[in-house]
PASE-158403 format. One record per residue (C-alpha): x, z, y; residue in one letter. Coordinates in Angstrom, 3 decimals. Example, Ala and Ser with C-alpha at 12.3 -4.5 7.8 and 13.67 -1.06 7.14 Angstrom:
2
<atom><u>12.300</u><w>7.800</w><v>-4.500</v><r>A</r></atom>
<atom><u>13.670</u><w>7.140</w><v>-1.060</v><r>S</r></atom>
//
This chain:
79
<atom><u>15.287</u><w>-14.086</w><v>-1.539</v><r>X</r></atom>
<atom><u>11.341</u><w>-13.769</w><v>-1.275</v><r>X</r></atom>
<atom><u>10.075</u><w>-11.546</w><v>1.716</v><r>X</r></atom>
<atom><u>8.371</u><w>-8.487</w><v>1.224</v><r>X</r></atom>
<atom><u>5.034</u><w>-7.513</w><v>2.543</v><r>X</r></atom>
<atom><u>3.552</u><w>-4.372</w><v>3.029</v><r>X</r></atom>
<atom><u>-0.007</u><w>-3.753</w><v>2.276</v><r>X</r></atom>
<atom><u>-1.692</u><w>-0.595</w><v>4.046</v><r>X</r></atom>
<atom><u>-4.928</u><w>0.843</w><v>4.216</v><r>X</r></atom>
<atom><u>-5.774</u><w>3.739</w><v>7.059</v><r>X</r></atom>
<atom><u>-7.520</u><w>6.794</w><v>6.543</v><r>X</r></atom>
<atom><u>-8.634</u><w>8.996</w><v>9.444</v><r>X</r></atom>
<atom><u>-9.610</u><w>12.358</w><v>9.926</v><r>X</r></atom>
<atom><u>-8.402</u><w>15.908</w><v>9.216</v><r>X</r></atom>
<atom><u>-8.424</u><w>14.804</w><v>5.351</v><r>X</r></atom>
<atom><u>-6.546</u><w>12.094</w><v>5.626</v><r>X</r></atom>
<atom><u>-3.129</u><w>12.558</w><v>4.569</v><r>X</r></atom>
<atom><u>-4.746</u><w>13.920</w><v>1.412</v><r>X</r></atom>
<atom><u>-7.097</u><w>10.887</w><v>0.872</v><r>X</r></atom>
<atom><u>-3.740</u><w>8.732</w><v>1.623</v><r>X</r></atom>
<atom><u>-1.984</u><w>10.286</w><v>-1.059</v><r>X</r></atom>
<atom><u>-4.306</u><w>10.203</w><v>-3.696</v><r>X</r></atom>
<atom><u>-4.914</u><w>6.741</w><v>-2.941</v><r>X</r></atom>
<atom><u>-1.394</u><w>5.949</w><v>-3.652</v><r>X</r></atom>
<atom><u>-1.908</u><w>7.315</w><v>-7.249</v><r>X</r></atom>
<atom><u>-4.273</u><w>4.683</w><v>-8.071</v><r>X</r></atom>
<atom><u>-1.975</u><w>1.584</w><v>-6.182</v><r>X</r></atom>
<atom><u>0.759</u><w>3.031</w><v>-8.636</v><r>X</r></atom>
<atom><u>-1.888</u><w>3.090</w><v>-11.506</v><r>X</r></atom>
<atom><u>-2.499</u><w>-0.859</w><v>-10.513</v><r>X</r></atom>
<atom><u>0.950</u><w>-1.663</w><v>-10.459</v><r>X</r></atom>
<atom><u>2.006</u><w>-0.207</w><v>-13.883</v><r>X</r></atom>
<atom><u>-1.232</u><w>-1.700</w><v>-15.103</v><r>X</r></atom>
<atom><u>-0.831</u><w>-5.538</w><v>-13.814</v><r>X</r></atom>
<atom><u>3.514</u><w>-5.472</w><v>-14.463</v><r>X</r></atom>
<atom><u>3.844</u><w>-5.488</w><v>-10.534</v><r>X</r></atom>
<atom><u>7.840</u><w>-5.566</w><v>-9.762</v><r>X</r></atom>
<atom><u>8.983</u><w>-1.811</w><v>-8.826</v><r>X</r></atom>
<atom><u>8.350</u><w>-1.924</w><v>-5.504</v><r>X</r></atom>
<atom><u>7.807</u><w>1.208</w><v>-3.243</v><r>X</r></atom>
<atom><u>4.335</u><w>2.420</w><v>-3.307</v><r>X</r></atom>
<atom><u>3.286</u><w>5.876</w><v>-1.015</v><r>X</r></atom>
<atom><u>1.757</u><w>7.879</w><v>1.708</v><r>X</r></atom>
<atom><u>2.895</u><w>8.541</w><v>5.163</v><r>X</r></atom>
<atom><u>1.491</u><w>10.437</w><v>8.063</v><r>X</r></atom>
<atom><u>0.867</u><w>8.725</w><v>11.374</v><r>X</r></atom>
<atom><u>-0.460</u><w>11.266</w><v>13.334</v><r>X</r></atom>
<atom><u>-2.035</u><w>14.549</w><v>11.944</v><r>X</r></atom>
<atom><u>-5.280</u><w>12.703</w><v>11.839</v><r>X</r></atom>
<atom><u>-4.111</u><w>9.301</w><v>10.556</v><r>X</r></atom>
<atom><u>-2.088</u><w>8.899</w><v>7.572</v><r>X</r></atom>
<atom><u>-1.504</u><w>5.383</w><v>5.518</v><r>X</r></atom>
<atom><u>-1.566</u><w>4.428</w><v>1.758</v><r>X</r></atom>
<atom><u>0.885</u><w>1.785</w><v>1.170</v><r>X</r></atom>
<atom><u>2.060</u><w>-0.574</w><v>-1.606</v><r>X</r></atom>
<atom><u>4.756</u><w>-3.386</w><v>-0.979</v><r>X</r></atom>
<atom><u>4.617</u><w>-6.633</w><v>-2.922</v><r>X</r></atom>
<atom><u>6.673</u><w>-10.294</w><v>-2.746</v><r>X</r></atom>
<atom><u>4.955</u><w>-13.036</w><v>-1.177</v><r>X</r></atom>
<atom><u>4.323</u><w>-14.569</w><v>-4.110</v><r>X</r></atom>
<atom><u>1.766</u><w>-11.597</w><v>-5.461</v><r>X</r></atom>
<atom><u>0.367</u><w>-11.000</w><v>-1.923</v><r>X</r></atom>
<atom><u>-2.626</u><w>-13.065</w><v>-2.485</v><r>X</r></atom>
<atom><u>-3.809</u><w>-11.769</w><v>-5.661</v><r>X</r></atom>
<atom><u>-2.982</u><w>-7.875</w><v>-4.917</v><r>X</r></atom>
<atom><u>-4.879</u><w>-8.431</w><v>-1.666</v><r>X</r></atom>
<atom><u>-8.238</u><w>-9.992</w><v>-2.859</v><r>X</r></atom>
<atom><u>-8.117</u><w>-7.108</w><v>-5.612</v><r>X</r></atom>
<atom><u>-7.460</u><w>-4.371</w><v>-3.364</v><r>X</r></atom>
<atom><u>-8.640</u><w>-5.329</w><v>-0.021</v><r>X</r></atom>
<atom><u>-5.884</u><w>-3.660</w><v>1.831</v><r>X</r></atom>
<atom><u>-7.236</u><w>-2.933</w><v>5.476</v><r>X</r></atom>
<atom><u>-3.655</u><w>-4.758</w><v>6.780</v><r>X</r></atom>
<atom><u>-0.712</u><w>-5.941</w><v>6.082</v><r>X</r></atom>
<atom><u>3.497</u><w>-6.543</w><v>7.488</v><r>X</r></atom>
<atom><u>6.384</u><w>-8.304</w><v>6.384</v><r>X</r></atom>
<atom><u>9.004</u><w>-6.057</w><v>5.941</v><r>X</r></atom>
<atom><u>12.703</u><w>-6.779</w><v>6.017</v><r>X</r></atom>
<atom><u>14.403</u><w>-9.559</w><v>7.052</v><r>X</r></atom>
//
């Protein structure tokens, strides 16, 4: 089975969770668009002034989704 890996990007501030979420629209948009497996892809609060945009990819993709998007982190999930 290939592992999983989370990429993230943080947004801060009192606008955040909205930023978060509308960034998610366009990681969605970039799946559908490049035929990424169905993978989740969404927003989550951290705090009420930090909230993450997420999109989780196999290993095997990592590289090429990361130099695209330059995700501010990323975690291996699973496993």
């Amino acid at each position: 089975m290939t592992k999983e890996i989370k990429l993230i990007w943080d947004f801060r501030g009192a606008d955040a969770a909205a930023i978060a979420k509308h960034h998610a629209i366009h990681l969605q948009d970039y799946a559908t668009q490049n035929k990424l497996a169905q993978k989740p892809i969404g927003a989550e609060a951290v705090t009420p002034m930090h909230s993450i945009a997420f999109i989780v990819v196999e290993e095997p993709q990592m590289i090429v989704v990361r130099d695209a998007l330059k995700p501010h982190r990323g975690e291996f999930i699973g496993q």
